[in-house]
C-alpha positions in Angstrom: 33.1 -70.3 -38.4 30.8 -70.4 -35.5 31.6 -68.3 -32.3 30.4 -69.8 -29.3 30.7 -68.0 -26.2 32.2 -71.5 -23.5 33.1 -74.0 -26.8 35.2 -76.1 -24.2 31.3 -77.2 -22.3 29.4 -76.2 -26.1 31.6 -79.5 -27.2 32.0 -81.6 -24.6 31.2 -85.2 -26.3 27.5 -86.2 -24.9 28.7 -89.0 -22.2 30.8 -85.8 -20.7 27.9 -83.5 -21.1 25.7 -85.4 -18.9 28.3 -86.4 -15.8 28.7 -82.5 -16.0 25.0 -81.9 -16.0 23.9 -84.4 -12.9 27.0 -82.8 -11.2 25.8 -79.5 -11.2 22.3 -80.9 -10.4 22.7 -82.8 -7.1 25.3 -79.6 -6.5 22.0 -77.3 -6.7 19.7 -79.6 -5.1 22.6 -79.2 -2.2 22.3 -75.7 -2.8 18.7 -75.1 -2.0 18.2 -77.5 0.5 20.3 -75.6 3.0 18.6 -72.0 1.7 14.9 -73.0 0.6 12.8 -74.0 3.3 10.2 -74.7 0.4 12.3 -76.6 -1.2 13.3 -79.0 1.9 10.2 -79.8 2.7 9.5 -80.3 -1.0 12.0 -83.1 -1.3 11.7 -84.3 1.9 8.2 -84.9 1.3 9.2 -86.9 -2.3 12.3 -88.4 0.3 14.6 -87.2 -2.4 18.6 -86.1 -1.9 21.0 -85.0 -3.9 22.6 -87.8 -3.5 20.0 -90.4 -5.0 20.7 -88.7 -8.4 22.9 -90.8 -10.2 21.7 -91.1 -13.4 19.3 -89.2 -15.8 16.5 -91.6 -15.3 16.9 -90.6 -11.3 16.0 -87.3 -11.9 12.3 -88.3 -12.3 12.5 -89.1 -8.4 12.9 -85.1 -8.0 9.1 -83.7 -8.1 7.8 -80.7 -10.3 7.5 -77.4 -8.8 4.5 -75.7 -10.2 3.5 -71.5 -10.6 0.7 -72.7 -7.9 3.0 -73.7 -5.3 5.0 -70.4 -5.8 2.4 -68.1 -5.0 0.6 -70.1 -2.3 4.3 -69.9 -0.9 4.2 -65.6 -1.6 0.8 -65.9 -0.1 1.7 -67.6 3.0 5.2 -65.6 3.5 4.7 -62.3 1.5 6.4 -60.6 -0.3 9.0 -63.4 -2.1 7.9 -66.1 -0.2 9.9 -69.4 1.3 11.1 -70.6 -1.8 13.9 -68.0 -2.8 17.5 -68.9 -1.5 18.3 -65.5 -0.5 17.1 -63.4 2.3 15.0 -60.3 0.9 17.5 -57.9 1.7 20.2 -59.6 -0.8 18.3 -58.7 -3.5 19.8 -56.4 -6.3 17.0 -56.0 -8.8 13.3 -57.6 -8.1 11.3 -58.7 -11.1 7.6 -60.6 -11.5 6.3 -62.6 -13.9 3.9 -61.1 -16.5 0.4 -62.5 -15.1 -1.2 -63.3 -17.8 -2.2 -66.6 -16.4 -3.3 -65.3 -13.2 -1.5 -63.5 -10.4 2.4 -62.1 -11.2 5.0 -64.3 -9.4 7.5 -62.0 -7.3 11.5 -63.2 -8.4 14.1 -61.4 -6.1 18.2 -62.0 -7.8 20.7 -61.8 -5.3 23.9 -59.4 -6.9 25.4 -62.8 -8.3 21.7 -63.9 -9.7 21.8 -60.6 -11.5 25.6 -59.8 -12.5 27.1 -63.1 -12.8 23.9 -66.1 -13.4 22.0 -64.0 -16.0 25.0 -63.0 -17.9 26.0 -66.3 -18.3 22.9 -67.2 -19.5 22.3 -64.8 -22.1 25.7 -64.9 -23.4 24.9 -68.1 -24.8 22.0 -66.5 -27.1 24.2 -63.8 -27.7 27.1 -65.4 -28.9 24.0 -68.0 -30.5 23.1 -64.9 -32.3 26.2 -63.8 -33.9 25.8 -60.1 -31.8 29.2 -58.5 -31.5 30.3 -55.8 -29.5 30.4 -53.1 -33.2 25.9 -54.2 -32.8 24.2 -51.4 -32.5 20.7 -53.0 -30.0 17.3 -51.1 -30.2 14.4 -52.2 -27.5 11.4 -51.0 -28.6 9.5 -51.5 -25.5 8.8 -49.8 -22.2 10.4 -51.6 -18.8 8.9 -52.7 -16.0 9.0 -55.4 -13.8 9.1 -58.2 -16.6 12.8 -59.5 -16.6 13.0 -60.8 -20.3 14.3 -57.4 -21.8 16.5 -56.3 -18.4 18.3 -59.8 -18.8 19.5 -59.8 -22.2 20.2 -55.9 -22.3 22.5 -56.1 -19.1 24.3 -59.0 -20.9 24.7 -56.6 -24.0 25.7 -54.0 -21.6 28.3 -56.3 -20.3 29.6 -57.5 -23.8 30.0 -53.2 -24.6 27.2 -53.4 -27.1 25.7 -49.9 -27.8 22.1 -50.1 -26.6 19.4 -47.8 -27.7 16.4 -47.7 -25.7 13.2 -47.3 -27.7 10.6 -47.2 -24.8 7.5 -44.0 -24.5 7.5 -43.8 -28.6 4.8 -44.6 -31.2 6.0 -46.9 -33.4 6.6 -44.1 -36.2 9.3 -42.7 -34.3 11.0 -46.1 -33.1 11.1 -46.7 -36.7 13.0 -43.4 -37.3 14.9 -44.2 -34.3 16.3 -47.7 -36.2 17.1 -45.9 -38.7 18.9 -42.8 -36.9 20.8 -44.5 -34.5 21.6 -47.5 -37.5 20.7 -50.4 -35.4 22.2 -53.4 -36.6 19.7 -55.7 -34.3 15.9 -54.6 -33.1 15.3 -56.9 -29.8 11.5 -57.5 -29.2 9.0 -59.9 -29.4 8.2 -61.1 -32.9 4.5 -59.9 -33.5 5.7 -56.6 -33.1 8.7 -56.7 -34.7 6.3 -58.1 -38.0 4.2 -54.8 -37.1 6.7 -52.6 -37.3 7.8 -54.6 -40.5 
């Protein structure tokens, strides 16, 4: 049997899954058009509310936000620029994007971003997984200001999985470390999971 970590929304019949999902989608619209002043002059330039969303086909009235925009907005009101729906001083844990196509976008996540939002989300994947609280996690990587890795172990962290950080060792002694600790799961990304393979 598959464990799912929400199986009342996982199997909501498809006509119910979409009033649910343009629901909370005109509710966030809502949402950052009273805290993002990018945002309402984004929409207000496309003369789109949250109300005009009534259907899936209406959501193509709402107009893509791109990386460029972002950091012309960081640019223009350094550090986080006006697009984030907090002030800077709500933020809990600050992360940027990795930069490999071009300057790092700065992401500040208010204490609910961080404690509540991501652990949501990754408990999807980690239910999606089949990870269980007995896992045994070992991240073979260093941290920084990247958030995939701080996202998913803090959702471990929050399920009581044992995490084993791996970071500031050759990839000998991560190995010995996988097998020492007896991790049941290595989280990384794939090519080097193959290496170490």
């Amino acid at each position: 049997m598959v464990k799912m970590w929400r199986p009342e929304l996982e199997t909501l019949p498809r006509e119910e899954l979409i009033k649910r999902q343009l629901r909370l989608f005109r509710k966030q619209m809502k949402y950052v058009l009273e805290k993002s002043p990018f945002y309402r002059r984004k929409f207000g330039e496309a003369g789109v509310r949250p109300r005009d969303i009534r259907n899936l086909e209406d959501v193509r009235q709402v107009p893509f936000t791109t990386k460029q925009e972002l950091l012309k907005s960081q640019e223009d009101y350094p550090v986080f620029g006006d697009f984030p729906c907090i002030p800077p001083e709500a933020a809990t844990r600050v992360f940027q994007t990795s930069g490999t196509t071009g300057l790092p976008l700065k992401v500040p996540y208010s204490k609910k971003d961080w404690f509540k939002n991501c652990f949501e989300q990754f408990s999807y994947f980690i239910y999606g997984y089949g990870i269980e609280s007995r896992d045994i996690v070992f991240f073979p990587f260093m941290y920084g200001l990247f958030i995939a890795w701080w996202g998913i172990q803090a959702a471990l962290e929050q399920h009581q999985v044992t995490i084993v950080p791996g970071g500031g060792q050759t990839s000998e002694t991560r190995l010995r470390s996988i097998i020492d600790w007896n991790a049941t799961i290595v989280c990384g990304t794939p090519s080097y999971i193959i290496f170490l393979g």
